[in-house]
C-alpha positions as CSV (number, residue, x, y, z in Angstrom):
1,X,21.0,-4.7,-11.2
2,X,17.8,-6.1,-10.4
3,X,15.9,-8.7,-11.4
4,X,12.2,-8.0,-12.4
5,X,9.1,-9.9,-13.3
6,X,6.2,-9.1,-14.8
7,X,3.4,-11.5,-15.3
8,X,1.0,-11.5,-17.8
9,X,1.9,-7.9,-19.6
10,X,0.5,-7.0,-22.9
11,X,3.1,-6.4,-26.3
12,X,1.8,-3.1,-26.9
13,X,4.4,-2.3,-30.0
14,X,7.3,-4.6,-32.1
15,X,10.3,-2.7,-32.9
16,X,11.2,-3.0,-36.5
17,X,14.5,-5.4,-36.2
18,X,12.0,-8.2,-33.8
19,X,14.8,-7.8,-31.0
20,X,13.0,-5.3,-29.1
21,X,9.1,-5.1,-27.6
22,X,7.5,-2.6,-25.1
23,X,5.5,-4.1,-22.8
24,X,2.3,-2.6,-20.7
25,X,1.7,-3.3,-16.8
26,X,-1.2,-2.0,-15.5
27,X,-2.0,-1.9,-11.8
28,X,-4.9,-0.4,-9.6
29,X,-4.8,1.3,-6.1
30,X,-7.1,3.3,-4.5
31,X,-9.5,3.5,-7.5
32,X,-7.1,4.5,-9.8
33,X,-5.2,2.9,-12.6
34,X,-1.6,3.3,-13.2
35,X,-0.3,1.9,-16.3
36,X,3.9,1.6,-16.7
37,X,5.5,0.8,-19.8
38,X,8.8,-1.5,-20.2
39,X,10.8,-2.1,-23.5
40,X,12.1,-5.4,-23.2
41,X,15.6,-6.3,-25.4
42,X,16.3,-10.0,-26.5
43,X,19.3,-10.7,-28.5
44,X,17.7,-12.8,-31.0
45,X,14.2,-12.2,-33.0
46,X,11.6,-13.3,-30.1
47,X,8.3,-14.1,-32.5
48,X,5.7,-12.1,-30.6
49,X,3.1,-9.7,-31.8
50,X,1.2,-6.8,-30.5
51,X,-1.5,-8.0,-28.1
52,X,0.2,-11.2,-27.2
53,X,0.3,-11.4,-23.8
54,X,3.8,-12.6,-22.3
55,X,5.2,-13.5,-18.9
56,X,9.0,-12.7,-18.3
57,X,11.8,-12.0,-16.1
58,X,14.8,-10.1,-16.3
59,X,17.5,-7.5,-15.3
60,X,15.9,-4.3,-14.6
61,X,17.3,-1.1,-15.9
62,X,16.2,2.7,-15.4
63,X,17.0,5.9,-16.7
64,X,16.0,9.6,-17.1
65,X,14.0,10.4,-19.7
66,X,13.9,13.6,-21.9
67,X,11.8,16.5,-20.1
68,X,8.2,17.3,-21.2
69,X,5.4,19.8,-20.6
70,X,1.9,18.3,-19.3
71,X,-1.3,19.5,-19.8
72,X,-1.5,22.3,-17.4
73,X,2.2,23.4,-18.5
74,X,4.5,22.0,-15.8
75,X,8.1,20.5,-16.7
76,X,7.5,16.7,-15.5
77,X,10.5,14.1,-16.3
78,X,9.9,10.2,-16.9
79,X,12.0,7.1,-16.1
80,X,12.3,4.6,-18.8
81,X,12.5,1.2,-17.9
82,X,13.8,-1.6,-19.6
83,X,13.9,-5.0,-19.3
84,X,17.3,-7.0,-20.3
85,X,18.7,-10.5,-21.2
86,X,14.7,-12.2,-20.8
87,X,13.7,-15.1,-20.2
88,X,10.1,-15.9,-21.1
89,X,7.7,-18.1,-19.0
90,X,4.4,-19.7,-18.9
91,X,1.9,-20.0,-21.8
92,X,2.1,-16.9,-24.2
93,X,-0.7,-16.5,-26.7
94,X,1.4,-16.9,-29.9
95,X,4.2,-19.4,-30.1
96,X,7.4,-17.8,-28.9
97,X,11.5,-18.9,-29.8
98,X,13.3,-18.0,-26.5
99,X,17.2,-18.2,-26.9
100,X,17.8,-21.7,-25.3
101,X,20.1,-21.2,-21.8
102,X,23.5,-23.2,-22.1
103,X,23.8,-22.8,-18.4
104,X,22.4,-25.0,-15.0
105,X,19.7,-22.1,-13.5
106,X,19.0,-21.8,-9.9
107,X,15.3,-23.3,-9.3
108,X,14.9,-20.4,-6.8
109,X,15.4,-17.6,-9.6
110,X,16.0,-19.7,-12.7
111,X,19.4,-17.3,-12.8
112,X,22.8,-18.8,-12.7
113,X,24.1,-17.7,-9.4
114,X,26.8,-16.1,-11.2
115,X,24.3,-13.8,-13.1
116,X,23.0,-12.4,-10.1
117,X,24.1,-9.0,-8.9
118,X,24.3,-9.1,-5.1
């Protein structure tokens, strides 16, 4: 697994439970816009709302999603990604309860070595 970060992403929608958030990045190259969503899982209610904008890292994870039809009728497939096990950083714009670690983190990564894939 990898790990990702993704700095200063907007909450663009709250799951119902509060464990769960999708996220928007938003990059530009040649012109262009590209947006790319992430849902992001904590284990514990995280206290954000839409439109709070949030700093995080955490394991990366990917899979296909379902088939659709776009707007000139060709079959395109999507990759969801997902963000797991976060750890939030920097100044968010509402006040945010991040599970507290119970382990030493590497400064490098702020991962325990053990936590790392590779």
């Amino acid at each position: 697994m990898a790990i990702v970060q993704l700095k200063d992403v907007v909450v663009s929608r709250v799951n119902r439970t509060g464990n769960g958030i999708k996220v928007l990045e938003e990059n530009e190259s040649g012109g262009k816009t590209y947006k790319t969503y992430f849902s992001v899982w904590f284990k514990e209610p995280h206290g954000l709302s839409e439109g709070d904008k949030v700093s995080l890292s955490g394991f990366l994870g990917a899979k296909i999603g379902d088939p659709w039809t776009d707007r000139d009728g060709n079959e395109r497939t999507s990759v969801e990604l997902s963000v797991n096990s976060p750890r939030l950083s920097g100044e968010t714009a509402a006040p945010v309860t991040a599970p507290a670690a119970s382990w030493e983190t590497s400064p490098a990564s702020g991962y325990e070595s053990s936590e790392v894939p590779f």
